[in-house]
C-alpha positions in Angstrom: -31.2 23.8 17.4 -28.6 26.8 18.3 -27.6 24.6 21.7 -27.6 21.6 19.6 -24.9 23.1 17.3 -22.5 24.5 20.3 -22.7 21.1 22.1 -21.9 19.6 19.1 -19.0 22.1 18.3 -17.7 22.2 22.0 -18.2 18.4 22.7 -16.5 17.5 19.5 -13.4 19.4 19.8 -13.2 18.1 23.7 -13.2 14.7 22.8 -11.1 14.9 19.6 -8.3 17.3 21.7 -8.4 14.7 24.7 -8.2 11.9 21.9 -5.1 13.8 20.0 -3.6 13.6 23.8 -3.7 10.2 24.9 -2.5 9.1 21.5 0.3 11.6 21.7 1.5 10.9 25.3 1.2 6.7 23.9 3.9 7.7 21.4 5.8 10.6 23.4 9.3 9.5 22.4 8.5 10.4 18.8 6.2 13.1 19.5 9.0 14.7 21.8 11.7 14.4 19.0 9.2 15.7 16.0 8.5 18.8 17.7 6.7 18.7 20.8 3.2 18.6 21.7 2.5 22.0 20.7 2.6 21.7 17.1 0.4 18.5 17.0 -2.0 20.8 19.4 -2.4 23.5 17.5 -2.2 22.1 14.1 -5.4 19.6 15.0 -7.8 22.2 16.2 -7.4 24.1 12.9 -8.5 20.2 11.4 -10.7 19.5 14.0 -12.5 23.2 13.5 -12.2 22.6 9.7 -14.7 19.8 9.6 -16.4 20.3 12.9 -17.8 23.7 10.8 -18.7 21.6 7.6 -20.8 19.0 9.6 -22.2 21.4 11.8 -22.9 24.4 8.8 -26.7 22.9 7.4 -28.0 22.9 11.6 -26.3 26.1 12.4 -27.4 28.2 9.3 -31.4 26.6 9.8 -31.0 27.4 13.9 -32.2 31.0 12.9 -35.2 30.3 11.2 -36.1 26.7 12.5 -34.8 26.2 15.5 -37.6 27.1 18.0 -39.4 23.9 15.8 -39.7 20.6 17.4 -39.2 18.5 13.6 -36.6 20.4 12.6 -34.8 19.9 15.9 -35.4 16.4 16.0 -33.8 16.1 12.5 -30.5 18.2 13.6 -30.0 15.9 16.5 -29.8 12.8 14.3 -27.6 14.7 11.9 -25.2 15.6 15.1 -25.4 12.4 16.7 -24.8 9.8 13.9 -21.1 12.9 13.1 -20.8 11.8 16.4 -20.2 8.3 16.5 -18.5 8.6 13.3 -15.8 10.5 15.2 -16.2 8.3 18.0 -15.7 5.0 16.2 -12.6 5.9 14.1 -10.9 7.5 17.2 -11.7 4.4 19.0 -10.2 2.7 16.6 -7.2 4.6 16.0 -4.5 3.1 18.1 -4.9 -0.6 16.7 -4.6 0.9 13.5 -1.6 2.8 14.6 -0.2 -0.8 15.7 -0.6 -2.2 12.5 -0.1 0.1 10.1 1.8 2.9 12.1 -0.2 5.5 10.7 -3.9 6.9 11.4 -6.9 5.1 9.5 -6.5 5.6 6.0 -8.1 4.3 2.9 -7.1 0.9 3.9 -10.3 1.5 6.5 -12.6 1.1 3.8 -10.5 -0.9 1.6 -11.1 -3.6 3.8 -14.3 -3.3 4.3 -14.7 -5.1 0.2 -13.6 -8.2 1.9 -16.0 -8.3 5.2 -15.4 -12.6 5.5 -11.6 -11.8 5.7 -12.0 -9.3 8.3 -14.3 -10.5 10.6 -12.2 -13.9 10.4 -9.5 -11.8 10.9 -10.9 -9.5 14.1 -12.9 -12.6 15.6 -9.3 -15.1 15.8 -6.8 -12.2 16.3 -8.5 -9.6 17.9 -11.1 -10.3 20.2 -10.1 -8.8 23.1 -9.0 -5.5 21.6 -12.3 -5.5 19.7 -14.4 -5.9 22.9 -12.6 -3.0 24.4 -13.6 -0.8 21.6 -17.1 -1.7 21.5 -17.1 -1.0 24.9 -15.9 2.8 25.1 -17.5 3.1 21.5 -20.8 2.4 23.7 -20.1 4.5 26.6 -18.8 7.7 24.1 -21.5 7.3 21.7 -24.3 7.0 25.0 -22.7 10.6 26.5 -23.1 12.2 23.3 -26.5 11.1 22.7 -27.5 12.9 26.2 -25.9 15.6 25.0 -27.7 15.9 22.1 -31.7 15.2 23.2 -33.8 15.3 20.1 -36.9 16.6 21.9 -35.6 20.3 23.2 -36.1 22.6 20.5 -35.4 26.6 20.8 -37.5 28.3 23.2 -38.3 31.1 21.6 -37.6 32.0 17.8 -35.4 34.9 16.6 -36.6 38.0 16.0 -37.2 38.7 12.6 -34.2 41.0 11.6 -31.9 39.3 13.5 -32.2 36.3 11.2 -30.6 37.7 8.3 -28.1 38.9 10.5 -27.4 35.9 12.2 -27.3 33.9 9.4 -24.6 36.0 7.6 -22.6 36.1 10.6 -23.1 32.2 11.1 -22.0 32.0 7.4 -19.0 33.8 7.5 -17.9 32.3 10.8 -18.3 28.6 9.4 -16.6 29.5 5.8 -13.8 30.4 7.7 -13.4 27.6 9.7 -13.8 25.4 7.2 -11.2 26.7 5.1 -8.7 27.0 7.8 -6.6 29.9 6.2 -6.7 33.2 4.5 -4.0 31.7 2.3 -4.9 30.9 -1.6 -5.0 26.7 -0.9 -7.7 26.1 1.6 -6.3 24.1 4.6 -5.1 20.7 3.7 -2.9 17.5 6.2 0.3 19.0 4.4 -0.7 22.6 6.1 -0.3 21.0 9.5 2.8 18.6 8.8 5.6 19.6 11.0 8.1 16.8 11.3 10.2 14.3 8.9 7.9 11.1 11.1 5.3 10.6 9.0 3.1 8.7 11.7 3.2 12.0 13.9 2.3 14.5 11.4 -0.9 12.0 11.3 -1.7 12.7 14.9 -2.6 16.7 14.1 -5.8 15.2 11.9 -8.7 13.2 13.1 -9.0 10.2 11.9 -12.5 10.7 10.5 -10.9 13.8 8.7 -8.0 11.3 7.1 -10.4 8.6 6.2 -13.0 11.2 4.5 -9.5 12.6 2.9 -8.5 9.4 1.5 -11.6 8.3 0.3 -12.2 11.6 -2.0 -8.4 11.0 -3.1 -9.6 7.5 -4.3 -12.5 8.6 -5.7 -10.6 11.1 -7.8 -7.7 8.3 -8.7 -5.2 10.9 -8.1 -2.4 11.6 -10.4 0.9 12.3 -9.3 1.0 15.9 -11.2 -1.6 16.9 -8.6 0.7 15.4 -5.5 4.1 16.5 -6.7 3.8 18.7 -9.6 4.2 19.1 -12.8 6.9 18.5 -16.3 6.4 18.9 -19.8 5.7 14.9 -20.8 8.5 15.4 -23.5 11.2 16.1 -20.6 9.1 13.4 -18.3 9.2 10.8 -21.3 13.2 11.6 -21.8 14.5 11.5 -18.4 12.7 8.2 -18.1 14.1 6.9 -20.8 17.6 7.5 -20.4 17.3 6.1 -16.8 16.0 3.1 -18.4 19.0 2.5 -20.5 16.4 3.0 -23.9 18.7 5.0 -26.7 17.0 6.4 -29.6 13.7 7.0 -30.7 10.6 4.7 -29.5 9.8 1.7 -31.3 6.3 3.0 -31.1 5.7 7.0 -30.0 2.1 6.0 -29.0 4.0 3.8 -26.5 7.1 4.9 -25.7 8.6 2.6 -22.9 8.2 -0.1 -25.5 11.1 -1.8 -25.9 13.1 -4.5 -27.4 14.7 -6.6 -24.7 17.2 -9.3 -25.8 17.3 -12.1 -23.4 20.9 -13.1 -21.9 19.8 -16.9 -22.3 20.2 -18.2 -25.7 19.3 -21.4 -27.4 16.9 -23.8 -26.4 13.3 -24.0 -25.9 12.3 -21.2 -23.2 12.4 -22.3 -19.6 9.4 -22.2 -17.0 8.6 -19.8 -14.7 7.4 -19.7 -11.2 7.0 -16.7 -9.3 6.8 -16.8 -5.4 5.3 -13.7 -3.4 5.4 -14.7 0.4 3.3 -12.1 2.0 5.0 -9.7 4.4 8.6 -11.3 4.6 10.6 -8.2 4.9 14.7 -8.6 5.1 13.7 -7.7 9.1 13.1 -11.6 9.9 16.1 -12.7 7.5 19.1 -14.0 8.9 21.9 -13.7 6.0 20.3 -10.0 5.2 20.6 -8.6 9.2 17.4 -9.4 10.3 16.4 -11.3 13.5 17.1 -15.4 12.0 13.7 -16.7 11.8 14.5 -17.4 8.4 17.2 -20.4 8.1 15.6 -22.4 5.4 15.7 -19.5 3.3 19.2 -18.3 4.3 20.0 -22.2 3.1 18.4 -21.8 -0.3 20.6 -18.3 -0.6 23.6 -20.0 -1.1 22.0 -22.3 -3.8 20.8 -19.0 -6.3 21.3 -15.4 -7.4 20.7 -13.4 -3.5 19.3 -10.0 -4.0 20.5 -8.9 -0.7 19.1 -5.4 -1.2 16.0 -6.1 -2.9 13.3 -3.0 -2.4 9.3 -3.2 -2.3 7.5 -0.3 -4.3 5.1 -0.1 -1.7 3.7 -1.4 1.9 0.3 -3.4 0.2 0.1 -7.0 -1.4 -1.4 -4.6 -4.2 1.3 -2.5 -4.7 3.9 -5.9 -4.8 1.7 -7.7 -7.2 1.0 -4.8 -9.5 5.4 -4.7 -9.3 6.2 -7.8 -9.7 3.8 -9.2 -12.4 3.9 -6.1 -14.6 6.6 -3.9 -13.7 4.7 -0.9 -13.3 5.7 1.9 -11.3 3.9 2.9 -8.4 2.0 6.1 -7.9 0.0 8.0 -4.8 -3.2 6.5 -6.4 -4.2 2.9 -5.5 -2.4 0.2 -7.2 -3.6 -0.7 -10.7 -4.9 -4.0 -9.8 -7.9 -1.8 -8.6 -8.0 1.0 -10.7 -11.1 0.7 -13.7 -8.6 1.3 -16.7 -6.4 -1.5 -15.8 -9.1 -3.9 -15.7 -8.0 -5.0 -19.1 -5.3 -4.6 -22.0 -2.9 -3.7 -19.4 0.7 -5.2 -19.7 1.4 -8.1 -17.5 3.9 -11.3 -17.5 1.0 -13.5 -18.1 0.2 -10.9 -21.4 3.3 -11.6 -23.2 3.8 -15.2 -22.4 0.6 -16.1 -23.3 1.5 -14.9 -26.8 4.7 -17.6 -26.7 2.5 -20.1 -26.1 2.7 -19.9 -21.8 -0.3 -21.3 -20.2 -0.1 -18.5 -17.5 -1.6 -19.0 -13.6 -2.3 -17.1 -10.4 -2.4 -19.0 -7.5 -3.3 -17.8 -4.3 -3.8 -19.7 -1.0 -7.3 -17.5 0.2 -10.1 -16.1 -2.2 -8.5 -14.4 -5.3 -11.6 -11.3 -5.1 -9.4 -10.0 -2.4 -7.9 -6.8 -3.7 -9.2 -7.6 -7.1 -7.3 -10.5 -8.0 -9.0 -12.2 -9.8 -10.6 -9.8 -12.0 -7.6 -8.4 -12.6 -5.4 -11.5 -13.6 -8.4 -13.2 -15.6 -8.4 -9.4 -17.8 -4.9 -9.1 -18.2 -3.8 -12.3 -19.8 -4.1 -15.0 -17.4 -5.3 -18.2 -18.2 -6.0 -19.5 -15.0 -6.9 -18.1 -11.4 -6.6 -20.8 -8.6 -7.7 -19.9 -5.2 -8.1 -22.2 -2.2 -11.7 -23.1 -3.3 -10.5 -24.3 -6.4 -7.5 -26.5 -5.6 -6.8 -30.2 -6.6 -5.3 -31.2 -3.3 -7.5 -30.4 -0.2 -6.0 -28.3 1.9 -5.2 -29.4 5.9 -5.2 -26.2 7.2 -7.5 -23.0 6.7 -7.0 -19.9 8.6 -8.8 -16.3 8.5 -6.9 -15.2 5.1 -7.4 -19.0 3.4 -5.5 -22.2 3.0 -1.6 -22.3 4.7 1.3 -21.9 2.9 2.4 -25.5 3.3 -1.4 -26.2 1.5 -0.3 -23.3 -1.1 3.1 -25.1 -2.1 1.3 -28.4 -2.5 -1.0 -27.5 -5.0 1.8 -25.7 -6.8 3.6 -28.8 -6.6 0.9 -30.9 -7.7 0.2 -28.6 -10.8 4.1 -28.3 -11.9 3.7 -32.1 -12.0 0.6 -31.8 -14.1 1.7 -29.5 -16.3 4.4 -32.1 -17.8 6.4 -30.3 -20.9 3.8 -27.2 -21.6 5.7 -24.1 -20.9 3.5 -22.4 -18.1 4.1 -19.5 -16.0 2.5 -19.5 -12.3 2.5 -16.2 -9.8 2.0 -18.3 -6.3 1.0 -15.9 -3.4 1.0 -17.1 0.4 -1.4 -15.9 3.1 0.2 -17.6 6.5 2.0 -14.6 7.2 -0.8 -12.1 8.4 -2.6 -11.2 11.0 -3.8 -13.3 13.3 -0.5 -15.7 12.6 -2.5 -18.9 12.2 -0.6 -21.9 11.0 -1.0 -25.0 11.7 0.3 -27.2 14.8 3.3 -29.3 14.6 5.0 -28.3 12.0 7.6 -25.8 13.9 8.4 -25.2 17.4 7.4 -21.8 18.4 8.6 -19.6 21.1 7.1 -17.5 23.0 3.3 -16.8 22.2 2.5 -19.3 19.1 0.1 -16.3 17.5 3.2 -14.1 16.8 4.5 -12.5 13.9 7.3 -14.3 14.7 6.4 -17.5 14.1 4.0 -17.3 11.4 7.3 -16.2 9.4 9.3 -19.5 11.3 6.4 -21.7 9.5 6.2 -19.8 6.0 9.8 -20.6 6.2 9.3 -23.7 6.9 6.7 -24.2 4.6 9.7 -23.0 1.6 12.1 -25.2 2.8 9.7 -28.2 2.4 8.8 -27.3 -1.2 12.4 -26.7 -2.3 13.0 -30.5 -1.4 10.5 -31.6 -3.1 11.0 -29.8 -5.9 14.6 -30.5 -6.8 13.5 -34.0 -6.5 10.9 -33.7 -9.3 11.0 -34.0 -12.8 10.3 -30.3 -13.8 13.2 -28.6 -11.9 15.2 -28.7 -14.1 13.1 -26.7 -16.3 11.8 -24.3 -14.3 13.2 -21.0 -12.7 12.2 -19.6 -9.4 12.0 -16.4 -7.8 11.0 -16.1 -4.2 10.4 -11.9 -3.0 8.1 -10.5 -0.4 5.3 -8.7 -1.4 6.3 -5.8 1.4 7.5 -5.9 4.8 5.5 -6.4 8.1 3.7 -3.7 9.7 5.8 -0.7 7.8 6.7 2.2 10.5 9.5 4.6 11.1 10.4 8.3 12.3 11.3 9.3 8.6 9.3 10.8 5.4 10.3 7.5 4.1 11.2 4.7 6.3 13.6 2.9 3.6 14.3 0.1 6.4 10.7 -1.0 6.1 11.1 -1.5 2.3 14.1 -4.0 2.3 12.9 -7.3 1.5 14.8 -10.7 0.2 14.5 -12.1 -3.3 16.0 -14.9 -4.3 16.1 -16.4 -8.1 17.4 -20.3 -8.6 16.6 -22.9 -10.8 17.6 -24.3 -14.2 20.7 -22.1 -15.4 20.7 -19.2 -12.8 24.2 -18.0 -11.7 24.6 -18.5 -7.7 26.3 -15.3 -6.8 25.4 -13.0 -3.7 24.6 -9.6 -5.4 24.6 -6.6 -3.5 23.5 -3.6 -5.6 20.1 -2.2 -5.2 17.4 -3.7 -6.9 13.6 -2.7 -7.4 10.6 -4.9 -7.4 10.2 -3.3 -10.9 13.5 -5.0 -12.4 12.6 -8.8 -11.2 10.7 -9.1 -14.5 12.8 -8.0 -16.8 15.5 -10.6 -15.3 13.5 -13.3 -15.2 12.5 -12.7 -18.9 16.5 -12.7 -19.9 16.9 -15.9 -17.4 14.4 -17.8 -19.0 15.0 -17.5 -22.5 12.4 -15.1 -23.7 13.5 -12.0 -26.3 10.4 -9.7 -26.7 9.0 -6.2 -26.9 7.6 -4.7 -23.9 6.9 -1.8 -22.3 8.6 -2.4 -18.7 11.2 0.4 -17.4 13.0 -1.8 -14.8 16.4 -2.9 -15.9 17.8 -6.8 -16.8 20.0 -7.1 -13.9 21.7 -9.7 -16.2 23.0 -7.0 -18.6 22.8 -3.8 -16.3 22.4 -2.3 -12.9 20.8 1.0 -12.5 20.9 0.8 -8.3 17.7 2.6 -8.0 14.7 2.0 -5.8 11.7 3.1 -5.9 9.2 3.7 -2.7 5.7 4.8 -2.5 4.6 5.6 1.6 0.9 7.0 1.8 1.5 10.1 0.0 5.1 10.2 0.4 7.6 9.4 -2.9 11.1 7.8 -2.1 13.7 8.0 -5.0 16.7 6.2 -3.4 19.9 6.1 -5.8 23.0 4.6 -5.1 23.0 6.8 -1.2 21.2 9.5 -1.9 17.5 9.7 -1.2 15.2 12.1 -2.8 11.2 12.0 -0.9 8.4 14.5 -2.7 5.7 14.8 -0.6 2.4 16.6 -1.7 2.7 20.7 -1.9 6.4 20.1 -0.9 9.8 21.1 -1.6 11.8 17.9 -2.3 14.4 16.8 0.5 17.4 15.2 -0.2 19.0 12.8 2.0 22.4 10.6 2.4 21.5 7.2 3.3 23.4 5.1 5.3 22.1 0.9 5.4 24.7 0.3 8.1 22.8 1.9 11.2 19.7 3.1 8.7 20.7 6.6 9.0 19.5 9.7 6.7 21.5 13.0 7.0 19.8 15.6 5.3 21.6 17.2 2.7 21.1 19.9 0.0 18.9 18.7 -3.2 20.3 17.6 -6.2 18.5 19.6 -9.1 19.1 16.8 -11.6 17.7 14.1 -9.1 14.9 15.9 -8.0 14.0 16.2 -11.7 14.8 12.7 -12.3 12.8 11.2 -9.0 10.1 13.9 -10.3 10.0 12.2 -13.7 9.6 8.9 -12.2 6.8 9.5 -10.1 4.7 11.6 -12.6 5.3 8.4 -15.6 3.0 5.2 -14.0 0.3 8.3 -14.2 0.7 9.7 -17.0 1.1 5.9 -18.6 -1.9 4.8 -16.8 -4.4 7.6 -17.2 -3.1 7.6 -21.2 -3.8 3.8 -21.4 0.2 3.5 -22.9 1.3 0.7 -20.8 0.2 -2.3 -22.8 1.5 -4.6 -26.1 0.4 -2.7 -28.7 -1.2 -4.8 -31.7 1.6 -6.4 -33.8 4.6 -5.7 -31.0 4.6 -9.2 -30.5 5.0 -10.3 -34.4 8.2 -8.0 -34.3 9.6 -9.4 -31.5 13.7 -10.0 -32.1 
């Protein structure tokens, strides 16, 4: 059992190092300007040590008094070998993940693993030969360690007796040590062995085993952003958010006290309809008329026809995180977005919440199976009436792909149930799928270049697929009735050498329809103030407890970022990013060239980005962002 262990140990930090290596020399340009090799070196084997000693502790503290025993040997080897192939398996799968998500596996490893028909569609279509390849060195790995570690070679000859006690002391101290990682009062954490502003590199110093365990005790814990970023007194918190907000005076209700009266710019008249587009990863990097590389011309078309957001920002990088934005204007936090989180599950504020009490038949729609991410369960507890998914649709669809039915399929049944719906006031969230990994779409319908499976083109046909709808729909009978907002959910694939990569978070939104101003507008503009616009646009006056601003009546020019565990509080040019157990840097942002200089923090900013990302927790964990009873019957 005491050979056992130092294989183990020896075999384990061998692989990992070489591992930490290749995946640094892959990515050399932004290792070399983050800091060298050196630092990612050093920093990992204090990781790699760190949990190597936990896993190996139980075998190495037994080896004195069991390991000349053939059971107890046998036992350690399975324990060792199946640490092994966990190591193996999420190294091996490290650099796809890297590709897609420019970051080591995360908690989106397991996330994903709720939605096993999704993934294995999407592996089998998009990733075969990448998948073969890691089964293939996962086999080869996983076969030398098990040689290394025989289950039938136990001690040959046992300890003498006082050198047990001895041992196991020594063995004790030796592993609490290394597990710690530091004399210092925190033990060792991945912000001990961060060294550069490239948040994907100061990845490469953990293991990905390490950030995947890391992540999931984070979830499990539903972290709050006092923990991450620290701490202000809630009366300070509740009036710096308030004041940002625009909210004067005391709370209509101090149980609740974002809630607000909002009076909507649009007077007169019965209130319009709503429809609410999400087109899944459509950052401003594929748009035309906001910089990005043209794939996009329907859309740039329909921009001169609306209100154009040009510099629109997502909260976050997850479909989650622009849902949870978008349909109830809540903040994001380090801690998964609500639509997963068990307080949320009901009596939490949404869009579909408050128009339901005006008489709103309110609908999700969503072109793949609305369990994904929690959906469904989330919508049908929050106020929705209805939950359409592609299983559920009136029209068939022509085309289904790993993630559901295509977007042209999507806009067809949202078509077909604006037609239905005749003069009943009805909001619908619509949320496309054609945009995602493995870029299925159906033939014919655009011209691709290049490969057709490219990101590429799967935004060319989701484009396409708008453009199509918008004819139709100025043609039909509830147009002019209805007001639209088309925004991404997040941008593709979100990477960059920076804390924050703010690039990655620009996205288009565009609101037309019955009575909506066409104007280009270029101030900044959160996911968290759509809603409160869209309520002014269409006519409805109301209480509610929503912090983003009516663009119609003011413009704070504020975004708001969450990246992993990394906060972005951009204002006007200046960027504030609190990261966990952190000082707070300050930066001067520059959208022409996406430049950040670093310069000195800002007390007051710091305090008021600090405010900002301690609220959504403190609101959530409090249960305080909902309609309280009777907020309604008081509306203006």
């Amino acid at each position: 059992m005491r050979k056992l262990t130092w294989r183990f140990i020896v075999a384990a930090l061998v692989f990992l190092t070489l591992s930490r290596v290749g995946l640094s020399l892959w990515q050399w340009s932004r290792v070399h300007d983050g800091g060298g090799l050196w630092p990612v070196l050093t920093g990992g084997w204090r990781i790699d040590l760190s949990l190597i000693a936990m896993i190996a502790a139980l075998p190495a503290l037994l080896s004195p008094w069991l390991g000349h025993r053939a059971w107890p040997t046998r036992i350690a080897a399975w324990w060792l070998r199946f640490w092994w192939l966990a190591f193996v398996l999420l190294e091996v799968s490290t650099p796809q993940f890297i590709v897609e998500y420019d970051t080591r596996p995360n908690r989106l490893y397991f996330e994903y693993l709720t939605s096993p028909h999704e993934v294995a569609s999407m592996l089998w279509n998009g990733y075969k030969l990448s998948v073969a390849a890691g089964l293939v060195v996962f086999a080869l790995i996983g076969w030398v360690g098990f040689r290394l570690l025989p289950t039938r070679r136990p001690d040959r000859a046992p300890l003498r007796g006082w050198m047990r006690p001895v041992a196991s002391v020594v063995l004790f101290a030796v592993l609490f040590l290394a597990g710690r990682g530091t004399l210092q009062h925190r033990p060792l954490n991945a912000s001990q062995v961060a060294f550069t502003n490239d948040a994907m590199v100061n990845t490469l110093p953990l293991n990905s085993l390490y950030n995947v365990l890391n992540a999931a005790l984070a979830l499990g814990n539903e972290r709050s952003a006092s923990a991450v970023y620290g701490k202000l007194p809630d009366d300070e918190m509740q009036s710096i958010v308030r004041q940002a907000a625009g909210l004067e005076g005391p709370p209509l209700d101090a149980t609740y006290p974002s809630l607000h009266r909002q009076q909507a710019t649009r007077q007169g008249g019965k209130p319009l309809n709503l429809v609410i587009i999400l087109e899944e990863s459509l950052g401003a990097q594929f748009v035309g008329s906001l910089g990005g590389d043209g794939y996009t011309p329907e859309l740039d078309k329909l921009s001169n026809e609306g209100w154009w957001l040009t510099r629109t920002y997502a909260t976050g990088t997850r479909s989650a995180r622009g849902l949870e934005a978008v349909t109830t204007g809540f903040m994001p936090t380090p801690a998964e977005a609500v639509l997963k989180l068990p307080r949320s599950q009901r009596d939490f504020f949404t869009l579909g919440a408050l128009l339901d009490t005006f008489g709103y038949h309110t609908r999700f729609l969503y072109g793949g199976e609305a369990h994904f991410d929690n959906m469904r369960s989330f919508f049908f507890g929050n106020g929705f009436n209805e939950v359409v998914d592609s299983a559920s649709f009136k029209t068939k669809p022509a085309f289904i792909g790993s993630w559901g039915a295509s977007d042209e399929d999507m806009f067809n049944e949202l078509h077909q149930r604006l037609l239905d719906d005749g003069d009943k006031p009805t909001l619908t969230v619509a949320f496309s799928v054609s945009n995602h990994t493995p870029w299925e779409y159906p033939a014919g319908r655009i011209k691709p270049e290049g490969e057709p499976a490219s990101n590429a083109n799967a935004v060319r046909y989701a484009d396409w697929s708008i453009g199509r709808f918008f004819e139709r729909a100025k043609q039909s009978p509830y147009w002019n009735h209805t007001v639209f907002l088309i925004v991404a959910d997040h941008d593709a694939r979100v990477f960059g050498a920076n804390l924050v990569p703010v690039t990655h978070f620009h996205i288009p939104a565009l609101i037309l329809g019955a009575g909506v101003p066409v104007k280009k507008d270029d101030h900044i503009v959160s996911q968290i103030d759509l809603a409160p616009t869209l309520l002014s646009l269409i006519g409805i006056s109301s209480e509610h407890p929503m912090l983003g601003a009516d663009l119609t009546q003011r413009y704070p020019d504020r975004a708001i970022m969450q990246y992993g565990d990394n906060y972005g509080y951009l204002k006007n040019d200046r960027l504030i990013v609190l990261r966990p157990n952190q000082p707070a840097t300050q930066y001067h942002y520059l959208i022409d060239g996406e430049k950040l200089d670093l310069q000195p923090v800002d007390p007051t900013l710091e305090k008021e980005a600090l405010a900002h990302a301690l609220w959504p927790s403190w609101a959530y964990s409090n249960q305080r962002y909902r309609l309280p009873p009777g907020a309604t019957a008081r509306k203006p």
